[in-house]
Backbone bond lengths (Angstrom), bond angles and torsions (degrees), N, CA, C in turn:
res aa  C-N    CA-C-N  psi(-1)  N-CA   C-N-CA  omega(-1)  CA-C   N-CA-C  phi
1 X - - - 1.473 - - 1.529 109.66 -
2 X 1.455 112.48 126.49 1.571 107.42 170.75 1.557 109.06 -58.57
3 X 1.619 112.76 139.89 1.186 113.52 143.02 1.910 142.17 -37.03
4 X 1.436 87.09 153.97 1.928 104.02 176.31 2.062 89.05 -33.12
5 X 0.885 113.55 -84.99 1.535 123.50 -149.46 1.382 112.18 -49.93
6 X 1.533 113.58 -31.97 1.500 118.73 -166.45 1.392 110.44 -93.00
7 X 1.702 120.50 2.40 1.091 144.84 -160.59 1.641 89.50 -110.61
8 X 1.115 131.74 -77.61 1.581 137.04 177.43 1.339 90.62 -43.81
9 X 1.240 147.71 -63.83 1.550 141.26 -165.46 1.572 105.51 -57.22
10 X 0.421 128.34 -24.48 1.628 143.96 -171.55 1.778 113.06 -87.25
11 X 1.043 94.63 -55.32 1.816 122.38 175.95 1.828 95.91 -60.47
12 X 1.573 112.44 -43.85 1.153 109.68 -147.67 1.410 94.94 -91.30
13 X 1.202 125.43 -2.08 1.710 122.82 -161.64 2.072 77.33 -109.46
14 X 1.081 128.42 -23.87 1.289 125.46 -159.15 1.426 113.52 -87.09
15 X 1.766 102.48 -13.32 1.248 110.24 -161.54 1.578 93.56 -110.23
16 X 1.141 118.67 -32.53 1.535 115.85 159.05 1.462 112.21 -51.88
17 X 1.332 145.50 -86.11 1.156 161.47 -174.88 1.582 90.85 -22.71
18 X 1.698 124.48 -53.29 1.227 117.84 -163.45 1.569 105.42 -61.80
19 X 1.233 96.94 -44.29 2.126 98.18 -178.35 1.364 123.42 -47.95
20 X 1.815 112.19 -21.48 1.441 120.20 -157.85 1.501 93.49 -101.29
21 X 1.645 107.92 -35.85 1.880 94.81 172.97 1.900 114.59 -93.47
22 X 1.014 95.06 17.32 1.497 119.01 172.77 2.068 100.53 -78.08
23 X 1.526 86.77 -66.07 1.628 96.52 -170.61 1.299 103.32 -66.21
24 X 1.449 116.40 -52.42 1.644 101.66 -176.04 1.434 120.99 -56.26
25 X 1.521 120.48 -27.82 1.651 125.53 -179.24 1.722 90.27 -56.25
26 X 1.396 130.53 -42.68 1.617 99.90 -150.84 1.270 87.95 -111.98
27 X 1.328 149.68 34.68 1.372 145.19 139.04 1.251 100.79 -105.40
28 X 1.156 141.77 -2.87 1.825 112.03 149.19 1.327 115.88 -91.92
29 X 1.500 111.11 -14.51 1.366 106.69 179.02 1.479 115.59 -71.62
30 X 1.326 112.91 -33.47 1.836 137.17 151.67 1.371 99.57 -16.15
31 X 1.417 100.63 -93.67 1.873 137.37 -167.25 1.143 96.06 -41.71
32 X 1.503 131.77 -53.26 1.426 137.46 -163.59 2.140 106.77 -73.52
33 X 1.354 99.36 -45.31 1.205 91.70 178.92 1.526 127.68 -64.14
34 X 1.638 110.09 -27.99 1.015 132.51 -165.93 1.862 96.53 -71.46
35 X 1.234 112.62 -58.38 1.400 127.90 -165.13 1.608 105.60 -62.27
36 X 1.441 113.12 -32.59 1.673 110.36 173.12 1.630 116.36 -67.81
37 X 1.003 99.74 -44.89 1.909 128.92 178.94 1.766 83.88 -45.69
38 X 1.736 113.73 -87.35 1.475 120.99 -175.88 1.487 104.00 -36.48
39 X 1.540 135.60 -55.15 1.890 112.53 177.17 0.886 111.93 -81.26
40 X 1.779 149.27 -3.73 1.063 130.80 166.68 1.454 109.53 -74.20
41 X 1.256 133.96 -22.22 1.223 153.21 -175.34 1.966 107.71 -66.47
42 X 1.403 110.75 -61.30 1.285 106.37 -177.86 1.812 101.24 -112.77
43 X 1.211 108.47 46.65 1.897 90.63 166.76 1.548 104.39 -117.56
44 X 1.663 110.16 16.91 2.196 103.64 155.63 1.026 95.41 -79.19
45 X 1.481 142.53 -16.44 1.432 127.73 -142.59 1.748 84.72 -104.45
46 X 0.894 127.88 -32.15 1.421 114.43 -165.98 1.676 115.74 -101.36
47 X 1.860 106.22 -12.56 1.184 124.51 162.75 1.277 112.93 -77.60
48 X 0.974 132.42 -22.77 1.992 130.65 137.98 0.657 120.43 -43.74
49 X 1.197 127.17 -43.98 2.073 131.25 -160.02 1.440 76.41 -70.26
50 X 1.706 115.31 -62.53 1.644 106.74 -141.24 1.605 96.22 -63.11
51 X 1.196 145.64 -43.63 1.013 164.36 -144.40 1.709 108.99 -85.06
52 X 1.348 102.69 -23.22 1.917 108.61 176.73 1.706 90.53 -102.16
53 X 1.292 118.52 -34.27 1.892 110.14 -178.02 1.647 95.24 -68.08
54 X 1.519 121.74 -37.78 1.795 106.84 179.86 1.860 114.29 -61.75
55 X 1.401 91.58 -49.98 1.702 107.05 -177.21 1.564 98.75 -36.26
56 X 1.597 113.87 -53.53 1.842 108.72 -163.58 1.249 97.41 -65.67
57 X 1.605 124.63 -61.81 1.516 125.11 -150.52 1.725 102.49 -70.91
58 X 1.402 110.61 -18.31 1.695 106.54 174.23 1.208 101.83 -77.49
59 X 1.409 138.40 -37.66 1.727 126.54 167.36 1.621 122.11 -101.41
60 X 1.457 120.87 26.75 1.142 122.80 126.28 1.691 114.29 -173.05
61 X 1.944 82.95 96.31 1.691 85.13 166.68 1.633 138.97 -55.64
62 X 0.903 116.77 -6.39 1.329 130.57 177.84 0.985 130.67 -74.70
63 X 1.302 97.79 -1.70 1.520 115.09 -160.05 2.138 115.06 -73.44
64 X 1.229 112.46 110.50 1.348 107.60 179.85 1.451 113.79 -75.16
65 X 1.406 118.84 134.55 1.627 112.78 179.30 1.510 118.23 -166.21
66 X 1.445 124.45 111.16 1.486 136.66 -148.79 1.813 107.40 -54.32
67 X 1.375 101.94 -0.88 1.739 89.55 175.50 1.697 98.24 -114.63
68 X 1.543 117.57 21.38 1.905 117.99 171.58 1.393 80.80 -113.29
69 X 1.161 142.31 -27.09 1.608 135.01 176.45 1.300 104.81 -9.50
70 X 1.489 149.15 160.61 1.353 152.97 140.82 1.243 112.50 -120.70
71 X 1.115 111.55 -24.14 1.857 122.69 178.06 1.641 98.73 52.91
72 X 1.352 119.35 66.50 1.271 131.55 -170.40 2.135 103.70 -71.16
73 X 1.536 94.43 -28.32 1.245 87.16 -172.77 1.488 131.22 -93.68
74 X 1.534 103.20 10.83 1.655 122.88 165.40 1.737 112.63 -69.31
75 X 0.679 128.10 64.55 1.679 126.30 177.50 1.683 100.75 2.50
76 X 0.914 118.31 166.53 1.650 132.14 -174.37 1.210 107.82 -93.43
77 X 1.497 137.75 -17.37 1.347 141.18 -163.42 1.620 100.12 -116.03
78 X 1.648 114.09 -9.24 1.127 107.97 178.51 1.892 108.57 -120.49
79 X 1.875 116.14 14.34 1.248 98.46 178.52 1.739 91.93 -93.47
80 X 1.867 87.38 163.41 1.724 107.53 157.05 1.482 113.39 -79.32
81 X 1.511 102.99 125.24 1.766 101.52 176.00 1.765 85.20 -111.30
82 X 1.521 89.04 150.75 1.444 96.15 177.96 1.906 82.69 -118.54
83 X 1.206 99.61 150.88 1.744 110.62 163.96 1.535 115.59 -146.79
84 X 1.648 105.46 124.64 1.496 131.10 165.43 1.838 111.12 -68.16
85 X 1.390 97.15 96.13 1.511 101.47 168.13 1.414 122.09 -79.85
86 X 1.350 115.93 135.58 1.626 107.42 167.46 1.056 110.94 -127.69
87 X 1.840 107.79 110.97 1.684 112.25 172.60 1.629 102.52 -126.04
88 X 1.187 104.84 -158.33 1.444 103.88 -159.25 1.520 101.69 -119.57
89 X 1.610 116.05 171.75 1.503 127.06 -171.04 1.389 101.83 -72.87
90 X 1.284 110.86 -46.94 1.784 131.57 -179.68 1.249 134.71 -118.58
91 X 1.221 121.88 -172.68 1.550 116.17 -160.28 1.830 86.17 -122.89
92 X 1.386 110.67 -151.58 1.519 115.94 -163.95 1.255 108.17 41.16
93 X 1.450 111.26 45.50 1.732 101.30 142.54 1.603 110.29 -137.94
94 X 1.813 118.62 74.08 1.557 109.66 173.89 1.526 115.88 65.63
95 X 1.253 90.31 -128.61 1.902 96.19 -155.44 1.724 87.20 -125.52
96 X 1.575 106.97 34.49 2.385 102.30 -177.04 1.690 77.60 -69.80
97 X 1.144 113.16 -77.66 1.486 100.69 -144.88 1.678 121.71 -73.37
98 X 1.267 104.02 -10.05 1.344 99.66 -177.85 1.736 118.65 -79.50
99 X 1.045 106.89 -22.85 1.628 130.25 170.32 1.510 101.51 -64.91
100 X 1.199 115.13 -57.93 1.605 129.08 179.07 1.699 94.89 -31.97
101 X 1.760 107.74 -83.59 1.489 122.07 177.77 1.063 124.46 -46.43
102 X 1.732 124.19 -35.45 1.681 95.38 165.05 1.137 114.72 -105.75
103 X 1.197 124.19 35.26 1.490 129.78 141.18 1.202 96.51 -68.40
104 X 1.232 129.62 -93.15 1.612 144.77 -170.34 2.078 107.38 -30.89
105 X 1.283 103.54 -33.42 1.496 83.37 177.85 1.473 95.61 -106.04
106 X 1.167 144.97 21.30 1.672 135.10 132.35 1.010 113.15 -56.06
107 X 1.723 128.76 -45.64 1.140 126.97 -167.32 1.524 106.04 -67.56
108 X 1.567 111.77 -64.70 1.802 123.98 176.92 1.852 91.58 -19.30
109 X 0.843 147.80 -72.95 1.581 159.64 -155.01 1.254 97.44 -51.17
110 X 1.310 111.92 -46.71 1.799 94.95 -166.97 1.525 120.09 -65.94
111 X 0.990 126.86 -172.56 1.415 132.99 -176.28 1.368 102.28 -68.42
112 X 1.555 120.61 153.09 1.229 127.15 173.38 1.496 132.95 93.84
113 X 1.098 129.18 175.05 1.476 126.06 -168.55 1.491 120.37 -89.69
114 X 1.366 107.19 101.99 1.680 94.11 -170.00 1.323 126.64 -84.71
115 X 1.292 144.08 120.50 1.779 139.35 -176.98 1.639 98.52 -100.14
116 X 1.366 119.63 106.81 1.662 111.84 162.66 1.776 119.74 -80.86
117 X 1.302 102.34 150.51 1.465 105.54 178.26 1.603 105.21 -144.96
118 X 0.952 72.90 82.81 2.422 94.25 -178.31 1.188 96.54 -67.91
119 X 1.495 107.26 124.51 1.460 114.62 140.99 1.438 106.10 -111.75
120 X 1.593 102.91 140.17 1.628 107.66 170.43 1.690 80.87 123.15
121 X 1.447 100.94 145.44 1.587 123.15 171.18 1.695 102.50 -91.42
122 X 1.077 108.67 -40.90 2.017 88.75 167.45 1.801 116.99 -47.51
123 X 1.652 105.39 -63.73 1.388 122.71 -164.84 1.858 88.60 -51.60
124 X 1.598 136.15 -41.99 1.182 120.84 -135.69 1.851 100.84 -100.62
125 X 1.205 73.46 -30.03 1.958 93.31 175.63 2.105 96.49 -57.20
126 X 1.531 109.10 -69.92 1.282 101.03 -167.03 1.718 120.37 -88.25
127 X 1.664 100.65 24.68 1.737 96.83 166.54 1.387 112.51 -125.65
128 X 1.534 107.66 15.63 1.470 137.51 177.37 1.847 100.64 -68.52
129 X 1.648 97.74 -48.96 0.884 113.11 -159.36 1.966 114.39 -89.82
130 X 1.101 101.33 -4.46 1.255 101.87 -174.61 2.048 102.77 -118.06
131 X 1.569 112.34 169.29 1.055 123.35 -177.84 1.415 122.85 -69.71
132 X 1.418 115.53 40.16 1.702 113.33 177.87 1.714 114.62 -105.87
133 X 1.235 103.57 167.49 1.375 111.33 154.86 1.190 115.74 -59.01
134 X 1.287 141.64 133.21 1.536 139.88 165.49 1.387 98.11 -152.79
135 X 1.521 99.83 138.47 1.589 105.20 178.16 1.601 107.20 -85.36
136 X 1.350 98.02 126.06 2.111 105.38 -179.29 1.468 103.02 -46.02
137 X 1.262 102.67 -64.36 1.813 120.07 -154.54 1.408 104.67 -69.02
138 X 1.552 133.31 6.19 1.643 120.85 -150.02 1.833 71.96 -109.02
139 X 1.404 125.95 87.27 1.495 125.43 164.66 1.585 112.91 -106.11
140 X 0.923 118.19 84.36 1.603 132.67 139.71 1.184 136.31 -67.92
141 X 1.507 136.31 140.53 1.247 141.98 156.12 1.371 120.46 -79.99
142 X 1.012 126.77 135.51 1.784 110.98 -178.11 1.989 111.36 -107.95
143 X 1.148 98.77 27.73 1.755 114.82 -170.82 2.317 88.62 -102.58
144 X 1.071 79.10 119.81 1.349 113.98 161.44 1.989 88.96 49.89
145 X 1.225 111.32 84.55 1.398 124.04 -155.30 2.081 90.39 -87.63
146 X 1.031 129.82 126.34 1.413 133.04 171.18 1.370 125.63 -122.95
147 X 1.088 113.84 159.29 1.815 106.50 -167.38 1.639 112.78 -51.89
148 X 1.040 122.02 -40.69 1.664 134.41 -170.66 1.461 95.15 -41.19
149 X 1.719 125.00 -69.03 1.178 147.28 162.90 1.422 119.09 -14.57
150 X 1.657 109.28 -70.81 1.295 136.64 171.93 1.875 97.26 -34.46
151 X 1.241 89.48 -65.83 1.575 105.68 -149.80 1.822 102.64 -47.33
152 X 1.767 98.66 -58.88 1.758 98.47 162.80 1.078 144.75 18.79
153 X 2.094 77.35 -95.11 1.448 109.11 177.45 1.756 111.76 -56.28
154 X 1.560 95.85 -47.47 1.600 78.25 -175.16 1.601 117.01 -80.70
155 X 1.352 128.18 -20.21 1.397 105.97 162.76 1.709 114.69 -47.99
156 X 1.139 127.62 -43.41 0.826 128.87 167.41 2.378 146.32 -16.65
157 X 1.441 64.61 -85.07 1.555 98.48 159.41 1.528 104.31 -69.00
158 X 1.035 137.20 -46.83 1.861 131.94 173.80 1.093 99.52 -67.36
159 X 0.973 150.07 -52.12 1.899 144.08 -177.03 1.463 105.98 -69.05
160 X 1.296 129.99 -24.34 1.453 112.96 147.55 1.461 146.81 -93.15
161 X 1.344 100.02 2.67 1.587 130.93 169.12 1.688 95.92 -82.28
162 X 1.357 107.09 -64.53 1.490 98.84 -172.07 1.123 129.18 -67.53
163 X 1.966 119.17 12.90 1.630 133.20 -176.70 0.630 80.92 -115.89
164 X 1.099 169.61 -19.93 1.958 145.00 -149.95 1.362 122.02 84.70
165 X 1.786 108.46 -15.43 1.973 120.98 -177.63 1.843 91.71 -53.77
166 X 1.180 131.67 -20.72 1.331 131.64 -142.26 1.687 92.86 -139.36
167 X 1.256 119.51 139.01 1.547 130.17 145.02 1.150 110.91 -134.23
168 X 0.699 115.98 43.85 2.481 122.94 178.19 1.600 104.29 164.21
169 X 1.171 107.26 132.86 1.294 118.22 177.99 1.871 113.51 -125.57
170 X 1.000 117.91 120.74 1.963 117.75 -159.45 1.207 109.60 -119.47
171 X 1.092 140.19 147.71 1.339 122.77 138.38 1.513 136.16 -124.13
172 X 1.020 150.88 137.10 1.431 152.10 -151.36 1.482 110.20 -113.38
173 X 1.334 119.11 91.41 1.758 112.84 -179.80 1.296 102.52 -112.79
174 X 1.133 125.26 -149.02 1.689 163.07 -175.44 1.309 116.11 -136.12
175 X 1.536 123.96 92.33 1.086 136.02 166.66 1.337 117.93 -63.76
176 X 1.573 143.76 124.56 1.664 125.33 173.80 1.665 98.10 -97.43
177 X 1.150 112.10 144.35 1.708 115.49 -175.18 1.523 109.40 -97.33
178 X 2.056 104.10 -41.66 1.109 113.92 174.78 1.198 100.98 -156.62
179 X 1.599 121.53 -153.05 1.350 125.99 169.35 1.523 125.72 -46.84
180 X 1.942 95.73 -44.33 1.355 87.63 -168.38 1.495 109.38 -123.37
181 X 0.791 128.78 21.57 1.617 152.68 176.28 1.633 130.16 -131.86
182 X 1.293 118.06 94.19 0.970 137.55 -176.54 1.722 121.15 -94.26
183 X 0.883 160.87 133.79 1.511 167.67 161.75 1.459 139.51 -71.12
184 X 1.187 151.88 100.02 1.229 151.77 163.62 1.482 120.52 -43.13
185 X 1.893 131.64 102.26 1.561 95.81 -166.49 1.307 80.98 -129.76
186 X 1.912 103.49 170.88 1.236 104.93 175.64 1.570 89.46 -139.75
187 X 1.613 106.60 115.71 1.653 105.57 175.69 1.621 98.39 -117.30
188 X 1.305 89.40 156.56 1.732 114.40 164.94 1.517 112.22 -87.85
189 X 1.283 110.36 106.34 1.782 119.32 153.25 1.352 112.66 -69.10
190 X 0.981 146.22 -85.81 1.585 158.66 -173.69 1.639 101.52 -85.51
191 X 1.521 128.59 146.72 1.940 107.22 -38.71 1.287 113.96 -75.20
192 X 1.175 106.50 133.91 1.677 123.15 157.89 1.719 104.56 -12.77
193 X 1.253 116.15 164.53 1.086 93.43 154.37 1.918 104.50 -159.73
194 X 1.329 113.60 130.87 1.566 107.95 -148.97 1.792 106.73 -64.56
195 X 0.968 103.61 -15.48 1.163 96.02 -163.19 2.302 100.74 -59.57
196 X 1.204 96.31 -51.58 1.424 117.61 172.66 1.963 110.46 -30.83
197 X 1.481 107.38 -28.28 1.294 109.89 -175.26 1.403 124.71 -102.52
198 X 1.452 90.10 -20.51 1.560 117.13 178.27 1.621 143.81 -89.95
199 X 1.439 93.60 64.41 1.511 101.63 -168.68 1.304 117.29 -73.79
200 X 1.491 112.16 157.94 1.744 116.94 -150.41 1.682 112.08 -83.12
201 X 1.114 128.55 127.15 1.487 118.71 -162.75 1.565 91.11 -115.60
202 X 1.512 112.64 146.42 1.260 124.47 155.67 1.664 106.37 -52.06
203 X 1.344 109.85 139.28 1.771 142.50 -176.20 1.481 89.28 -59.89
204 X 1.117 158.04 -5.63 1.630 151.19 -132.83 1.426 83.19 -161.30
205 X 1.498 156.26 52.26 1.620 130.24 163.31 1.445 85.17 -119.72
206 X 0.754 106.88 136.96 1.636 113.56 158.47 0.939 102.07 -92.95
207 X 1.740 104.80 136.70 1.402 144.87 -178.94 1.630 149.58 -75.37
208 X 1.661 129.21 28.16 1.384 124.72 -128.28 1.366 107.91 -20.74
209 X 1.194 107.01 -167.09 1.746 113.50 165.98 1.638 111.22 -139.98
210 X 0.812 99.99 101.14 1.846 113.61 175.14 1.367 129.23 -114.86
211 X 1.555 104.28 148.23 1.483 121.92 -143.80 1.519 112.34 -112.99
212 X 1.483 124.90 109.82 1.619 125.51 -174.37 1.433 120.79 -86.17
213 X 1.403 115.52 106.04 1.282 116.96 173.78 1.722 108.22 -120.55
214 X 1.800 89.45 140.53 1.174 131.88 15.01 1.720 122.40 -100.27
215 X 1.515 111.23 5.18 1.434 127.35 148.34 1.089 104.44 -173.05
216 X 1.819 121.24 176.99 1.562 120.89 178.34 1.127 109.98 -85.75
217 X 1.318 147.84 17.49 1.375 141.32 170.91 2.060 87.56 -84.48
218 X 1.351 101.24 -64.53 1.300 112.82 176.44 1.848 117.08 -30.98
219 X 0.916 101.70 -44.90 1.879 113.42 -173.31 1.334 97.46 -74.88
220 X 1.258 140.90 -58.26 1.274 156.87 -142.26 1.692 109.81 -98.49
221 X 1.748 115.91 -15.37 0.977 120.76 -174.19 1.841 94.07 -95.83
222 X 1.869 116.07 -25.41 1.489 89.30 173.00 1.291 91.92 -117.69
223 X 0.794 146.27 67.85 1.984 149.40 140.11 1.102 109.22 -131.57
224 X 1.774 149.81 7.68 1.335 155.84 138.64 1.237 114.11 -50.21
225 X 1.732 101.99 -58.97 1.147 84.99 -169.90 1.823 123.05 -106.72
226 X 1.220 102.92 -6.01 1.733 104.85 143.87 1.479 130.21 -40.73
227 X 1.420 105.84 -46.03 1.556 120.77 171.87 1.348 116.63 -72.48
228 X 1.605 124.60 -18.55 1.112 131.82 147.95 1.421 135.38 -39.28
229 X 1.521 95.15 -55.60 1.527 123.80 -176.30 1.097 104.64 -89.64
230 X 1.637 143.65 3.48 1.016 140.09 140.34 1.453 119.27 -91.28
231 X 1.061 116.36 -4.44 1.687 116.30 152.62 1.627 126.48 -82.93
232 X 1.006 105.91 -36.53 1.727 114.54 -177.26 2.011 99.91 -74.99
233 X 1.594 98.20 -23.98 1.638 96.12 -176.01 1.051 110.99 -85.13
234 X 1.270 133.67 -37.63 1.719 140.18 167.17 1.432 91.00 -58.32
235 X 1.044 163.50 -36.37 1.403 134.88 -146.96 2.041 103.53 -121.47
236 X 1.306 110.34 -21.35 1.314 122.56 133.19 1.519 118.14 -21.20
237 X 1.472 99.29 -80.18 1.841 117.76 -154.65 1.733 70.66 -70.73
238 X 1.325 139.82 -63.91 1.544 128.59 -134.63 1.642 113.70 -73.22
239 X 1.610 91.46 -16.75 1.827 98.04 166.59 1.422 125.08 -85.45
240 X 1.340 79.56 -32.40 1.565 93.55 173.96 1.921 108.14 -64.81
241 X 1.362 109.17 -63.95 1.322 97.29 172.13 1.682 128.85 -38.52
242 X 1.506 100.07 -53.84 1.512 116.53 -176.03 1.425 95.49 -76.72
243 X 1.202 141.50 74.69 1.607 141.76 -167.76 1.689 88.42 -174.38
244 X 1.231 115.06 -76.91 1.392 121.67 140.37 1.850 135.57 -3.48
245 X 1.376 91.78 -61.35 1.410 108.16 170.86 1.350 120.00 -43.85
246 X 1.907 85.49 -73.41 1.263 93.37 164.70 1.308 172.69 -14.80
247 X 1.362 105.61 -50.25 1.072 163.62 -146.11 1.414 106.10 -112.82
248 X 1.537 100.17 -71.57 1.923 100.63 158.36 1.158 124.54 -50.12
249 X 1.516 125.02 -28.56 1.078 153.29 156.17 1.962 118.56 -22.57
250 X 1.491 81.57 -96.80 2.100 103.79 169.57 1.410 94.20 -46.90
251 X 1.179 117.33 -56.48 2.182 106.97 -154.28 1.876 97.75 -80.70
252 X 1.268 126.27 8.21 1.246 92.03 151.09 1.378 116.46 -112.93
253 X 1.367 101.86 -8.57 1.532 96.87 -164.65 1.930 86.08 -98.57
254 X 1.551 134.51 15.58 1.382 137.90 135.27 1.752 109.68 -66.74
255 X 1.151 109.11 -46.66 1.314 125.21 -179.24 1.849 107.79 -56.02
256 X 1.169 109.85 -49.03 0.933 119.87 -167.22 2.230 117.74 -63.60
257 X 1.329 80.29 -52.91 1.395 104.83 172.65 1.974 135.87 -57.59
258 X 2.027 71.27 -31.37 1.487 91.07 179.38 1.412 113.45 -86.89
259 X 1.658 101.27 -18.85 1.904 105.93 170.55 1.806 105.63 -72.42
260 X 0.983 129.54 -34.27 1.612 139.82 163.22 1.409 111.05 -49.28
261 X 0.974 115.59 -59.99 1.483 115.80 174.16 1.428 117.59 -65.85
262 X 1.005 116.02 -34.88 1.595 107.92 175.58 1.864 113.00 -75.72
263 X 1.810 110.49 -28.74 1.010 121.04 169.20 2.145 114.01 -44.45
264 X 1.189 101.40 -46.75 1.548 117.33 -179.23 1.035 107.63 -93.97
265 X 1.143 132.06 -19.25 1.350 116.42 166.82 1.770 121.13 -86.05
266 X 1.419 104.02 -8.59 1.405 106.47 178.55 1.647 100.92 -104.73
267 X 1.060 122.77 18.50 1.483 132.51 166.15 1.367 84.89 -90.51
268 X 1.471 118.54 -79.04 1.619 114.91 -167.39 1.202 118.60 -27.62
269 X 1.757 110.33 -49.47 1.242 103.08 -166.98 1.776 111.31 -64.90
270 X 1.122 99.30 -59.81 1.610 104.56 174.76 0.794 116.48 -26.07
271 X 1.684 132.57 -52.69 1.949 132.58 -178.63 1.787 89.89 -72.47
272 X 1.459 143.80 -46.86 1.219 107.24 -165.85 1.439 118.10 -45.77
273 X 1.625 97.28 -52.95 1.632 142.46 -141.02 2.316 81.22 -45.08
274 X 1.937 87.31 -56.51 1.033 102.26 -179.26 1.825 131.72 -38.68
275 X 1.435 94.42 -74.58 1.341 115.74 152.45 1.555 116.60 -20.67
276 X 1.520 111.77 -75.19 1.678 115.79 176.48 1.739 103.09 -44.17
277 X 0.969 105.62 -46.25 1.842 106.83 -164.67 1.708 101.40 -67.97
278 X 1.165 129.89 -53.56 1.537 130.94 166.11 1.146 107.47 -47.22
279 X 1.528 129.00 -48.65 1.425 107.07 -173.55 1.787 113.52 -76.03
280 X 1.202 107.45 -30.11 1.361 102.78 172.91 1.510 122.43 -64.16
281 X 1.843 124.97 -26.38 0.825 122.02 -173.55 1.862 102.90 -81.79
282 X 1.117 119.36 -32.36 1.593 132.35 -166.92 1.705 96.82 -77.79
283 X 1.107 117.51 -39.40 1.640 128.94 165.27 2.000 105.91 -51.22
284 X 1.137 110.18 -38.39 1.532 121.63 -166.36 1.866 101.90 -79.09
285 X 1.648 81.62 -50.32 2.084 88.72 -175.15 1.720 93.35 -69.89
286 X 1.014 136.98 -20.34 1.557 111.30 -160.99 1.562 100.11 -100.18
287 X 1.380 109.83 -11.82 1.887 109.04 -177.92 1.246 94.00 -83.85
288 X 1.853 131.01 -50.71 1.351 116.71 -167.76 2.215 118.32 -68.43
289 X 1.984 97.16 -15.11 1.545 82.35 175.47 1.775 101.69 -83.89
290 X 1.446 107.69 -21.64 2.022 87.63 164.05 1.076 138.43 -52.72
291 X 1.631 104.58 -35.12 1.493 105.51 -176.53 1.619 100.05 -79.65
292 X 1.666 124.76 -37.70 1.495 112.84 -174.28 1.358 117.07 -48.09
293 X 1.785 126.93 -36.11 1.154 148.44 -159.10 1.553 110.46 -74.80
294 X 1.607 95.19 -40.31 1.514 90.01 165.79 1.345 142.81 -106.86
């Protein structure tokens, strides 16, 4: 059994460690609250967009337009998928990013041409290292993610959808559901696809009739891709939150573990503490029957 002293040394390195996943629990809980507040804040604005792209295609489905494209006639083994990863700067948060990655290398497997575009210094560090496509130059931070950012990426990704470098555009985040349940998702940005906008109306609604100037290719060419950039930004802030979660997550249940351990370790100490004191007292009775003896 270690000794009284090596027992407090031990306790004392344990009780530090607890303060540091102490502090990090209530600065992600901070970051996290803050970041829900910021998308609850701008998701009317992008529930319009979606809601003026339904209004057109409900009064004219017919409508042809290079981001409903499907390019049905590229075989599946021969389109380019481009995919938006979202992992994190750091680690100590659970299983966020590792779920992220083997999502992302399920996907690499499937048929077709894969282009990665990592955000996060975990995701970029460990697909550095493996045999994929990954774009060098696509360097993002995913810490305190803001529309400017958002917007970027998706000019981005649309200027290679709209050349042909691209026939599918994805992205892979971290959905949070609640406190303690979080989600792995993998959605499609590019192509649109109408059905998604087109909810089923009773045969009897009357219909206004509205007029696109200076046409609906025109309207739809700048509210596509705004509504874009309000998709890649919600799922931004929602990793970012659920990163957060996480995170709050490990440091209490570190927190938690480390109150257990100090629990048993202050048993130990007590039986040394104990122990030392018996032997000193049994050390005391056996010198005073020497001296009686002689």
């Amino acid at each position: 059994m270690a000794n009284a002293k090596e027992i407090q040394a031990r306790m004392k390195s344990i009780q530090d460690t607890m303060k540091i996943t102490n502090a990090m629990y209530m600065i992600s809980s901070s970051k996290m609250k803050k970041a829900k507040q910021v998308l609850a804040d701008t998701e009317p604005y992008f529930y319009n967009l979606q809601s003026a792209i339904s209004r057109i295609l409900r009064h004219m489905p017919d409508v042809e337009h290079p981001f409903f494209d499907e390019r049905i006639q590229i075989p599946r083994q021969e389109r380019k998928i481009g995919c938006i990863i979202v992992t994190a700067d750091k680690g100590l948060a659970g299983a966020y990013n590792h779920n992220v990655i083997k999502m992302t290398e399920k996907m690499v497997e499937e048929e077709g041409h894969h282009k990665l575009y990592v955000l996060g210094i975990v995701g970029q560090q460990y697909f550095r290292k493996k045999d994929v496509d990954m774009d060098e130059q696509f360097h993002y931070t995913v810490q305190k993610p803001t529309m400017h950012r958002a917007r970027v990426i998706a000019r981005e990704v649309v200027e290679k959808f709209l050349d042909g470098e691209l026939d599918e555009v994805d992205i892979i985040y971290t959905e949070m559901e609640n406190a303690v349940s979080m989600e792995t998702k993998r959605v499609q940005l590019l192509p649109l696809k109408k059905a998604a906008f087109m909810p089923k109306l009773p045969a009897d609604v009357q219909q206004e009739i509205i007029h696109m100037v200076p046409s609906t290719k025109d309207v739809l060419d700048q509210v596509i891709p705004n509504y874009i950039t309000g998709n890649i930004y919600g799922c931004l802030v929602e990793s970012y939150a659920s990163e957060h979660n996480a995170r709050m997550t490990a440091m209490q249940s570190s927190t938690d573990n480390a109150k257990e351990m100090l629990h048993d370790l202050s048993i130990q100490y007590n039986r040394a503490r104990q122990a030392a004191i018996t032997q000193e007292i049994t050390e005391v009775i056996a010198g005073a029957k020497a001296q009686k003896r002689k």
